[in-house]
C-alpha positions in Angstrom: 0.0 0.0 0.0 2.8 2.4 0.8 4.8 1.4 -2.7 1.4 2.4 -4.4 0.7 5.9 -2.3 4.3 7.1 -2.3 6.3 5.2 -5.3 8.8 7.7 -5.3 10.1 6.4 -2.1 11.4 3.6 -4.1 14.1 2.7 -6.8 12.8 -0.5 -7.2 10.5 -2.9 -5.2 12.0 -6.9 -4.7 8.7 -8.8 -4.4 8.8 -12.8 -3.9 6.8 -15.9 -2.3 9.7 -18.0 -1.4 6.8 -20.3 0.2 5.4 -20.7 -3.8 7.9 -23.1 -4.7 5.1 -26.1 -4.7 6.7 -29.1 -6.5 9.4 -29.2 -3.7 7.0 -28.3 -0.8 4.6 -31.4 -1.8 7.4 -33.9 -2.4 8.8 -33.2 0.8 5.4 -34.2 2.4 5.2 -37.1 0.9 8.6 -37.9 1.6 8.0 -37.2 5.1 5.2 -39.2 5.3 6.3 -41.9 3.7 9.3 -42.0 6.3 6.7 -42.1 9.2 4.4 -44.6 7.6 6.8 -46.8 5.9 8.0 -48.7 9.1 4.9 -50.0 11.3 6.8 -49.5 14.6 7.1 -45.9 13.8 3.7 -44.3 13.2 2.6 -42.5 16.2 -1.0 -44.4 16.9 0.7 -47.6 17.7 3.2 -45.9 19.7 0.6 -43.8 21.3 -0.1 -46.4 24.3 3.6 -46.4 25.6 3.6 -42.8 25.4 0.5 -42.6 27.7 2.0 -45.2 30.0 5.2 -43.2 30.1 3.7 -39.6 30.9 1.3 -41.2 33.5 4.7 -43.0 34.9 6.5 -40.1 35.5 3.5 -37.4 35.9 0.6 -39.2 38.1 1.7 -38.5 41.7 2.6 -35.2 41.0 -0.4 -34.3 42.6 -0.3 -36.2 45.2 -3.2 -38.7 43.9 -2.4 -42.0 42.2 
């Protein structure tokens, strides 16, 4: 809005979407997903009981109540 009201405040103007770059932005989500998926004993929902166990473990009698 500035560049439009006052463009002689400017030489030039460097505009860019660095986050446009959409082939490598969506093949790195696959890949990603993929490399969680690909290996059973990695995806999170299986993994999700220990987890549980773990935080209750070490968080539980924090208060006092078991």
């Amino acid at each position: 809005m500035e560049a439009q009201r006052y463009p002689d405040d400017y030489d030039g103007i460097l505009a860019g979407a660095p986050a446009n770059f959409w082939t490598h932005l969506l093949s790195n989500g696959i890949w990603n997903l993929q490399a969680l998926t690909n290996d059973a004993a990695s995806y999170i929902p299986q993994q999700t009981p220990a987890i549980a166990h773990a935080v209750n473990a070490a968080c539980d009698a924090q208060d006092g109540v078991r």
